[in-house]
Structures are given as C-alpha cells and as structure tokens.
N, C-alpha and C positions, 0 to 999 in steps of 0.2 A: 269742539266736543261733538261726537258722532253720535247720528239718533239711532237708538235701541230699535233694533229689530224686533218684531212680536214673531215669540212665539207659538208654534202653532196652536196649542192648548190657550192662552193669550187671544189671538184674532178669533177665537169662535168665542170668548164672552160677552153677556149680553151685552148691549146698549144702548144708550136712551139718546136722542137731540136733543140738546138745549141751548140755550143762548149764553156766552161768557161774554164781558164786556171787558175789552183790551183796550189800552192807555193809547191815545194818536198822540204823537211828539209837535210841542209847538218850540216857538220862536224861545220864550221863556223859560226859567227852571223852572218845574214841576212841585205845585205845593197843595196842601190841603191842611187846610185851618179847623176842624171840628167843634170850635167855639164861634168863630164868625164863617157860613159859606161863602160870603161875599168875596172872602181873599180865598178861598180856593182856585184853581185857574184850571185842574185836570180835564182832559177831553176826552170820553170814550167814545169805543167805536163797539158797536156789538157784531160777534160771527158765533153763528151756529157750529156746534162742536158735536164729535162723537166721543161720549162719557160712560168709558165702559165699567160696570159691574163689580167690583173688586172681589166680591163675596166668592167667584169663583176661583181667587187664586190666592187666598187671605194666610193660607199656609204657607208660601212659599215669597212670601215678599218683605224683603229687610230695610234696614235703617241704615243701613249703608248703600243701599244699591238703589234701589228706587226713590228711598229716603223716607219711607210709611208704613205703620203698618196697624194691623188692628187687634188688640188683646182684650180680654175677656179683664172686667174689674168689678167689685160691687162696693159701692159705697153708700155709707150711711147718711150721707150729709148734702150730698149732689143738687135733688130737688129743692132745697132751700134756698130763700131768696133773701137770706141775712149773708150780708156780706163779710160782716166781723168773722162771723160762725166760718165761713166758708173759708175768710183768711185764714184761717187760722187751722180748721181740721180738713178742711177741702185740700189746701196744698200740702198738709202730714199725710193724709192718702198719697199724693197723687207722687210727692218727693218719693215715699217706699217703692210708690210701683214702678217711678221712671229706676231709681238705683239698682231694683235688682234686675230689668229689663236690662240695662245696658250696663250695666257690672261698673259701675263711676263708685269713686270715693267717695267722694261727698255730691251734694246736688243742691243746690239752692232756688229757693221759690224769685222770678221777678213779679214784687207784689203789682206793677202796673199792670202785670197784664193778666190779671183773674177778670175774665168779664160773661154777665151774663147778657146773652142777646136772647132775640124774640122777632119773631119775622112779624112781616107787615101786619099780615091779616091779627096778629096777639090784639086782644085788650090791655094786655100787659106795658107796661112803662119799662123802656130801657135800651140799652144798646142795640138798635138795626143792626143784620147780615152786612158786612164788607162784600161789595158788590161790583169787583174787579179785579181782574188776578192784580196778585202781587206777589212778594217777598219782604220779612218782613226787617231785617235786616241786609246790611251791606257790612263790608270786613271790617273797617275800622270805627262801626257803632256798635258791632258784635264784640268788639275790644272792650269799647266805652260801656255797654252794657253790666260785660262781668264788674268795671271797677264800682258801679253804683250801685247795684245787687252786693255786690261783696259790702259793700260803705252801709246800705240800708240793714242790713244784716247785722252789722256790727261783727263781721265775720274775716279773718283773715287766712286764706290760703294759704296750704301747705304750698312749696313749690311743685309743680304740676307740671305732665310731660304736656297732656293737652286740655283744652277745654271745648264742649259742645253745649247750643243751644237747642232744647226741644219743645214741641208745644205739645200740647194736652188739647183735645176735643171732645165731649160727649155730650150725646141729644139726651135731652130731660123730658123730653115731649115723647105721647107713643108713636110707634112705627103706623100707617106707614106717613113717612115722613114729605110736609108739602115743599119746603125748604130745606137745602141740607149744605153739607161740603162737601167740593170737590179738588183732587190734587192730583197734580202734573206731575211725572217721572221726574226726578230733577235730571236726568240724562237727556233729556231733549230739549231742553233750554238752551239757549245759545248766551253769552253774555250780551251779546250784539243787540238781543232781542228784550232786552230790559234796559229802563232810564229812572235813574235815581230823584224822588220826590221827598221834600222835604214836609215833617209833620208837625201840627201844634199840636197837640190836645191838653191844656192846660197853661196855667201862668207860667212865662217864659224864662220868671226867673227860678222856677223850682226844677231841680233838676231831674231829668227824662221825660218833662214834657214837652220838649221839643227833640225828633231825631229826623234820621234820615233814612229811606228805604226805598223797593226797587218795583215797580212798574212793568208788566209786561207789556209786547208788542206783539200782535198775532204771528202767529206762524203757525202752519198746516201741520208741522213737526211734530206738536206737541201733546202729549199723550196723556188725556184726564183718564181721572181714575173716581170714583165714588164708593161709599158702601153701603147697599138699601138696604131697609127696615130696623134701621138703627135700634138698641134700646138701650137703658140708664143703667144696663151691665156689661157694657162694653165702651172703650176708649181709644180715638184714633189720638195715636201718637205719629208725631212726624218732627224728621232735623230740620232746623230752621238754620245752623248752622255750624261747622265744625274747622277750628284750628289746624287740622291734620289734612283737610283738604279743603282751603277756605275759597277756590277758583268753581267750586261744586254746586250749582244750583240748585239747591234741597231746600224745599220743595215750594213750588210757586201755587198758590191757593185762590181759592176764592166760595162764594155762596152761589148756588141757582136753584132754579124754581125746579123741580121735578114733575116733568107734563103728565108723566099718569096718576097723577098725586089726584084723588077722589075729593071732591068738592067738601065731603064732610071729614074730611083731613085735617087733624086737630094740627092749627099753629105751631108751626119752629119755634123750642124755644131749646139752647144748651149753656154751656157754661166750658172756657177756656182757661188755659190757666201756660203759666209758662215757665220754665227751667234752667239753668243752668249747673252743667257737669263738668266736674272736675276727675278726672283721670293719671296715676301714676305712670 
C-alpha cells in the first residue's frame, strides 16, 4: 500500500508534537488482559509524531478514503452517565445518524462496545483513554463480530452484498480539550507494520469478551490526524472495517495528551459507541 502524498492545502495544516506510544514486537503473542495486568505482556515504545489539525480539511475528508470524518450531531442523551439510558437511546441516535451518513440498510448497535472514558486527571470513575495506536479489529473477528451483534440482537440479515464496521466518538467534556483522539489515514498503514494481540476484557466464557486485534509498529509514514476544540455537537465517525475492502487499514487510533492543553483544562471525558452496517 502506497503512502498518500499531502496535499499542498494538506502540508500547510497546523500541527501539534505529541507522543504516540507504538507496540515493540516480542518473542511471544501479544495479549492484554483488562481484568488481570499481570497477564498482559504488551511493550510500548513512545515516538513523537506530527498530528496535524484536521479542522482545516473537515470538508473534504471521506469514509472511504482516509477512513474519517467529522459531522455535526446533537444529542439529547450524550452527557449522561446512565448506561441503560445510553444503551438504549445513545445507540437510537447514533444507528439514525451512521444509516443516513452512509446510506446502509440496516445498522446494528455492538452493545460492548458503548463505553464512557475519562482521562487521568477525571475525578470521575470509569474507562481510561486507550493509550496506543491500534486497530480494533482484524478480518476474521470482523466476521465473528457481525454473527454476535446479529445473535445479541436477535436479529437476522437480509442476505447482504456487504457489510461495514464503524465507530462513533464524541467529547462530552468542553473544548478546549486536555486529552483527546487521534487517527491515522488508513493509507499509510502498511500490513507489515501491525501485530495482532489478543484481548480479555471479561469472563472467557461469555461470548466477545475475549477477541483479537491489531497493534501498531512505528513508522515515519504514518499520517495522524486530530480535531481541536471538540464539542457535545459534533461526532468523529470512522471505518473500523469493511468487507469490500477488508486488506484496507481504516483507521489505526489512539488517545494523547494535547501540549497546548491549559492547565485549567477541564478533563477528557467522551463516550464511544460502535456499529455495524449492512448494505444491499
């Protein structure tokens, strides 16, 4: 896969340094356990990255090409820290606005993965920032995915030409923001430069709390992307992945700290949620 030339409109966006922390490859498979650390075995290695601005090209950036993009949304329900509430009318928001964004027949919530985090600095209790690129899928968990989504649903598939997994992001906290996300073109990802780790997050015998997903490796190639001064009416959507082109690295992620972020910088906190589309 060829890295995407910028743009000249592109290389003049601003940019910030920050630190990403990338996966070093050991002797062992790659695992992380979020019930016990002690069985985790990952190794990071941190490089300073140039994380440019997205804001100034927010018009011109697709779900199919870069694999992100940022839409305007208001929701009633965002701010709240009931989860039932959130199951339930958080992913009826968020289903309508991924189906008409991407014109899918039907769209299904995966309820595991609604989660609200809160950066360090929060008094708040809850899900920590993911704090090294990844991917959060590989091809044949993106398979497994839909059949558990579709079984938790109680829902069964029309027959379908394709299917796509998307994720949902929006800061609940105001702008401007001390922690946030950042995402990589999935064009300048190389397969080469990711290693597949194996996750718990829950008892092993319930099913999708254990899968398997993909690790970045540094590379100079790779093109972050962020959007400053987030707020609670606007939502970064991005592919996580898609049957039409499932070799496509859309989109590798992660959390960092934002250096011009003002000391009296109210805490990260947002709320994720995640999809599955079905297309004729």
């Amino acid at each position: 896969m060829g890295t995407p030339r910028a743009s000249a409109h592109e290389s003049e966006l601003r940019s910030v340094s920050a630190t990403i922390n990338y996966t070093r490859p050991i002797a062992a498979r790659l695992r992380i356990d979020v019930r016990d650390f002690s069985r985790t075995n990952m190794q990071f290695e941190p490089h300073v990255v140039q994380i440019r601005d997205a804001r100034g090209i927010q018009q011109r950036l697709s779900l199919d090409r870069e694999g992100f993009a940022l839409v305007p949304h208001e929701s009633a329900v965002a701010v709240s820290r009931d989860l039932e509430l959130l199951g339930r009318d958080y992913h009826a928001e968020m289903i309508e606005l991924v189906k008409t964004l991407i014109g899918a027949r039907d769209v299904l919530p995966q309820r595991t993965g609604l989660l609200l985090r809160f950066g360090e600095r929060s008094q708040e209790r809850g899900v920590k920032p993911a704090r090294f690129a990844h991917l959060d899928y590989t091809t044949p968990w993106a398979h497994r995915f839909v059949a558990l989504v579709a079984d938790w649903e109680r829902f069964e598939p029309k027959p379908y030409r394709r299917f796509a997994i998307y994720q949902t992001w929006r800061a609940t906290s105001e702008p401007p923001q001390d922690n946030t996300l950042t995402l990589c073109d999935g064009r300048s990802v190389r397969s080469a430069e990711t290693m597949e780790f194996d996750v718990t997050i829950g008892p092993e015998d319930v099913a999708g709390n254990r899968f398997v997903a993909r690790a970045c490796r540094y590379s100079d190639a790779h093109r972050w992307h962020y959007f400053s001064n987030l707020t609670r009416d606007e939502v970064i959507v991005f592919k996580a992945f898609d049957s039409a082109a499932p070799d496509a690295l859309n989109v590798a992620h992660t959390a960092f700290d934002h250096p011009s972020a003002p000391p009296s910088a109210v805490p990260r906190s947002s709320i994720e949620a995640r999809f599955v589309a079905f297309f004729d």
